[in-house]
C-alpha positions in Angstrom: 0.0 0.0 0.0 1.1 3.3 -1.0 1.3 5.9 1.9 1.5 10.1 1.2 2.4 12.9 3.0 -0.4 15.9 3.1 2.2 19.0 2.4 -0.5 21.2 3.6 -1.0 19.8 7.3 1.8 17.1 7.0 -0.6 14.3 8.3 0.8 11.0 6.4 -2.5 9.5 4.4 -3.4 6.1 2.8 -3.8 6.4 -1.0 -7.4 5.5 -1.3 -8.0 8.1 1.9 -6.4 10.8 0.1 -9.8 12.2 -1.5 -11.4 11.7 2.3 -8.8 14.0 3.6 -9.0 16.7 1.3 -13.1 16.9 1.5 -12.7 16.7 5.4 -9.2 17.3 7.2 -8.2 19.6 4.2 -11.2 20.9 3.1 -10.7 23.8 0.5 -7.1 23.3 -0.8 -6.2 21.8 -3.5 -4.4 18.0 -3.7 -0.9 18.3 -2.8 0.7 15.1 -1.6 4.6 13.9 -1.5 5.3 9.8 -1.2 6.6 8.4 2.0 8.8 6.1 0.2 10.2 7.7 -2.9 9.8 11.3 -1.8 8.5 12.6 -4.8 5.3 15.4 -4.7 2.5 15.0 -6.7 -0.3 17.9 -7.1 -4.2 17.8 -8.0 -5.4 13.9 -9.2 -1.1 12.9 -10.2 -1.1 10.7 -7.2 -4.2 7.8 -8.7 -1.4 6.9 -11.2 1.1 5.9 -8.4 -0.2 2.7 -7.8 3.5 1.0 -6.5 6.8 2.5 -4.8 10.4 1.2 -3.5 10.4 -0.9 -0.6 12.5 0.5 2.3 15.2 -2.0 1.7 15.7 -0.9 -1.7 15.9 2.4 -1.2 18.3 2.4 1.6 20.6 -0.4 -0.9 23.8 0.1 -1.6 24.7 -0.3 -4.9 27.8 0.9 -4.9 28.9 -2.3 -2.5 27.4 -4.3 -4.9 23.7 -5.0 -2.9 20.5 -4.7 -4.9 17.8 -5.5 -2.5 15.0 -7.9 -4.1 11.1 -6.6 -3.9 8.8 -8.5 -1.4 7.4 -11.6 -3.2 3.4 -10.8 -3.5 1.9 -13.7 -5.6 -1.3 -11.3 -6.2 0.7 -8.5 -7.2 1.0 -9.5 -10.6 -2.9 -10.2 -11.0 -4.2 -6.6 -9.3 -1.3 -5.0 -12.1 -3.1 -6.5 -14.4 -6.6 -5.5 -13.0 -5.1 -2.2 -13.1 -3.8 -2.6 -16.9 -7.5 -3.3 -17.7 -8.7 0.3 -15.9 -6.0 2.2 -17.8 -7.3 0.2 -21.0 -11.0 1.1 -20.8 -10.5 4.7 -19.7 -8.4 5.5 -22.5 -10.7 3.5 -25.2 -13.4 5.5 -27.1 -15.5 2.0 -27.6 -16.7 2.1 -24.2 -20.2 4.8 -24.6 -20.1 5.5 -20.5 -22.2 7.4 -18.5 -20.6 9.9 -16.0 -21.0 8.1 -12.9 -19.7 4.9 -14.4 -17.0 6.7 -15.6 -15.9 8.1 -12.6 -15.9 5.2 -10.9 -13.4 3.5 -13.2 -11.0 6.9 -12.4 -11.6 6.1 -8.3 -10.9 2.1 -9.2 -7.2 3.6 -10.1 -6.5 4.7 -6.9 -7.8 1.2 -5.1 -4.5 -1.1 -3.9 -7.0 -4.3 -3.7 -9.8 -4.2 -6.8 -12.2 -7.9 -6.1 -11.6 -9.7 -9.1 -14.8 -11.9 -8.9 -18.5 -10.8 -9.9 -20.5 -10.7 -6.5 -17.8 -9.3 -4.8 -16.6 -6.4 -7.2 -20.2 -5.3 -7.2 -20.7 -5.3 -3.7 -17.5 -3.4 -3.1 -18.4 -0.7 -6.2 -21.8 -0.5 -4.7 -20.9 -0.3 -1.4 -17.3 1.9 -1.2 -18.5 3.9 -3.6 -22.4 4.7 -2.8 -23.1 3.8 -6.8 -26.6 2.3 -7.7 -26.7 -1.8 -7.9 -27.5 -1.3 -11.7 -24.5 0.9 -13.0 -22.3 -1.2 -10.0 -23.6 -4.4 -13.1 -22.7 -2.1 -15.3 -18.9 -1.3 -14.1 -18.1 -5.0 -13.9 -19.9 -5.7 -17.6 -17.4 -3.5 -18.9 -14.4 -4.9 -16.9 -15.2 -8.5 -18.1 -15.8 -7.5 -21.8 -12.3 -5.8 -22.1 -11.0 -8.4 -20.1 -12.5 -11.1 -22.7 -10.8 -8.8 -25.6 -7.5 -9.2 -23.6 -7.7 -13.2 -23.1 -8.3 -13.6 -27.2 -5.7 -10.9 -28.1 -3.1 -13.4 -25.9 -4.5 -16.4 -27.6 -3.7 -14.8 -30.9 -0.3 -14.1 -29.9 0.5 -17.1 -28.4 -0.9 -19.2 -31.4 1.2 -16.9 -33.9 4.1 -18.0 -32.1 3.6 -21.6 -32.2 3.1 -21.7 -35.6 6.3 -19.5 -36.4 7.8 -22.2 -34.1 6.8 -25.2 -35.9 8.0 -23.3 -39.5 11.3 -23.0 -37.9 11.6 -26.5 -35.8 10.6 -27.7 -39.7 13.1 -26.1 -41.8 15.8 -27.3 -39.2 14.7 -30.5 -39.4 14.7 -30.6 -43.4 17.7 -29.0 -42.5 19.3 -32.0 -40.5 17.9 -34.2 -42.4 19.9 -32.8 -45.8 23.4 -33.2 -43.5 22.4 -36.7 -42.6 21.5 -37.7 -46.6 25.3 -36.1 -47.4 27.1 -38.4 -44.6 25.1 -41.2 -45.8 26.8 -43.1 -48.6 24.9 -43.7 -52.0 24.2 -47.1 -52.9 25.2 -48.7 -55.5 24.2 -50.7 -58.4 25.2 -53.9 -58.4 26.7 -55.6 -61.6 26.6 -59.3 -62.8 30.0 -60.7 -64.3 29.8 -64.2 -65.5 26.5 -65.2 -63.9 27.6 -63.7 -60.3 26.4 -60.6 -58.9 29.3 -58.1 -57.5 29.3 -54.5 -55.9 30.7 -51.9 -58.4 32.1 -50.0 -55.8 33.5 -51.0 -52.0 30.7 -52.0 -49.7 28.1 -49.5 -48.1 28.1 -48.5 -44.5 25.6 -50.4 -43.6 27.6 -53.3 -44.5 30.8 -51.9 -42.8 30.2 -53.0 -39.6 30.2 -56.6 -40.5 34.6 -55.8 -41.4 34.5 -54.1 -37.7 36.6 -56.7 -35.5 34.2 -55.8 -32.8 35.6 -58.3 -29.8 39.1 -57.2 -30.8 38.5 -53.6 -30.2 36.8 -54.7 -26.9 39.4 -56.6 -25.6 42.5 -53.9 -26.6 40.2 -51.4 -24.7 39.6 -53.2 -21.8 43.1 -54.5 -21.6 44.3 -50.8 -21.4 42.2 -51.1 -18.0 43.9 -52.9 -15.0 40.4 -52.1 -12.5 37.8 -52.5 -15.4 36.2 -50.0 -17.3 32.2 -48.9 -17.2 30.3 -50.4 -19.7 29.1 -46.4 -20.9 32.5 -45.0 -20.7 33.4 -48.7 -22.7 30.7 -47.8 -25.4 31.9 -44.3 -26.0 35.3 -45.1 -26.4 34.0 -48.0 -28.5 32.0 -45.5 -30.7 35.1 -43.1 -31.6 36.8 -46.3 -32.8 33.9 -47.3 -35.0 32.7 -43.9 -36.4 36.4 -43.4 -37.4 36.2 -46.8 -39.0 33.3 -45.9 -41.0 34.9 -42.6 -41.8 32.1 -40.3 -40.7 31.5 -37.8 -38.1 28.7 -39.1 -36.1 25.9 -41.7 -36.8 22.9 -41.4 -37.8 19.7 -42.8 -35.8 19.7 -46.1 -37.7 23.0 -46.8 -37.9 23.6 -45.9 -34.0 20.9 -48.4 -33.1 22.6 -51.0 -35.0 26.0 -50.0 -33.4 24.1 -50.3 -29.5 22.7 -53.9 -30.8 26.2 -55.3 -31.8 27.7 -53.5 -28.8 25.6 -55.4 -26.2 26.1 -58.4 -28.4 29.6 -58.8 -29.1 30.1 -57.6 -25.2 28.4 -60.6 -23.6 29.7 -62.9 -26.6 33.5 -62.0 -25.4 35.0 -64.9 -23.7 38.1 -62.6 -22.5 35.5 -60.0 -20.5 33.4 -60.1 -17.4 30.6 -57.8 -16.8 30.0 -57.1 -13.4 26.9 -55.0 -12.5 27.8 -51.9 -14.4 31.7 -53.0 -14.8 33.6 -54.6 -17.5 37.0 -56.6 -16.3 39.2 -58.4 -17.8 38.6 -61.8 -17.3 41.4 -63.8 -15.5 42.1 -67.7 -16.3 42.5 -69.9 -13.8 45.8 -72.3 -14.5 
């Protein structure tokens, strides 16, 4: 809650008792308030836009030491800005045909720290705090909900504008990888017949390369390198450097790494020279 200073009689006032002091305490002079917080004076109706000020601790901060003091957490905060957002909204629109007293009570609304933001209880509290007719209290909130309704489709719009600009992105990049992926990939080729037998025209395709890979060899040399075993993940990356650099290519694709996880869990419990414990691979030690 925002707290002034009357410069006139120097009696400090709550924001939404500021009109209540100048038709009573005040009476005759015009508005002429100064912020308890942030010091600064405000004259005539300049004090309803002042809705929030520095705390204490961050006006006291020292910045120069390198402390910036964080604002009180206020999960509502955030909702009665918006509330107040709506206000500013429907008293600067010219769609809105309002009669005087509805209008003025949207202006008193501004200066309110704690708007209801349900039906019953808006109109009881427009009704009420401000002595207005039950009708033209309806007539407040009907106005409220519609430009809140125009607010909750204009976010919809937005938000559905960016997922589709999302999507067109995430789909060239995809296109994109999938280009990359089709260069790595070696073409196929024809296959010829010579005397009755069919032969490749050209050295075998990747996906036949693993088949040349001396897979338990690799294993064994790795392993071997390891006097208190290895992890079987740490085994299978190292193993993966070995093989991509076998096939010649940078990094696999999602076919060929599945195949390369298949013969890696293979070939690892076909090994006679290993022993996978739990999680760890060892070198298996013969008994003489």
């Amino acid at each position: 809650m925002v707290f002034f200073t009357c410069n006139i009689c120097g009696e400090s006032v709550k924001k939404p008792a500021v009109e209540k002091h100048y038709q009573q305490r005040c009476r005759g002079n015009n508005k002429n308030v100064s912020c308890m917080d942030c010091l600064k004076d405000f004259y005539g109706e300049e004090y309803v836009a002042h809705i929030k000020c520095i705390s204490e601790a961050e006006k006291y901060a020292s910045v120069s030491q390198g402390f910036v003091a964080k604002g009180p957490k206020n999960k509502n905060a955030k909702k009665q800005e918006s509330w107040m957002d709506i206000i500013h909204a429907i008293l600067d629109s010219q769609e809105y045909d309002m009669s005087p007293p509805v209008r003025d009570a949207f202006k008193r609304l501004q200066s309110v720290d704690n708007v209801p933001r349900k039906k019953a209880k808006f109109e009881n509290y427009v009704a009420n705090c401000m002595r207005m007719p039950r009708h033209q209290a309806t007539q407040v909130w009907d106005i409220l909900e519609k430009e809140l309704d125009k607010m909750k489709r204009a976010k919809e719009e937005e938000i559905a504008a960016a997922k589709k600009q999302n999507k067109t992105q995430n789909g060239h990049t995809e296109e994109t990888k999938t280009e990359v992926a089709d260069e790595h990939e070696p073409a196929k080729k024809k296959a010829k017949k010579e005397n009755g037998v069919a032969v490749e025209s050209t050295p075998a395709a990747v996906d036949e390369a693993p088949a040349q890979f001396d897979w338990q060899a690799q294993l064994t040399k790795l392993i071997g390198k390891q006097d208190d075993g290895i992890f079987v993940e740490k085994l299978k990356k190292k193993l993966l450097k070995k093989y991509q650099k076998h096939l010649a290519i940078d990094e696999l694709n999602e076919k060929q790494m599945n195949k390369f996880t298949k013969k890696f869990d293979k070939h690892l419990k076909r090994c006679e020279g290993l022993q996978i414990d739990g999680d760890l691979v060892k070198q298996r030690h013969i008994k003489t």
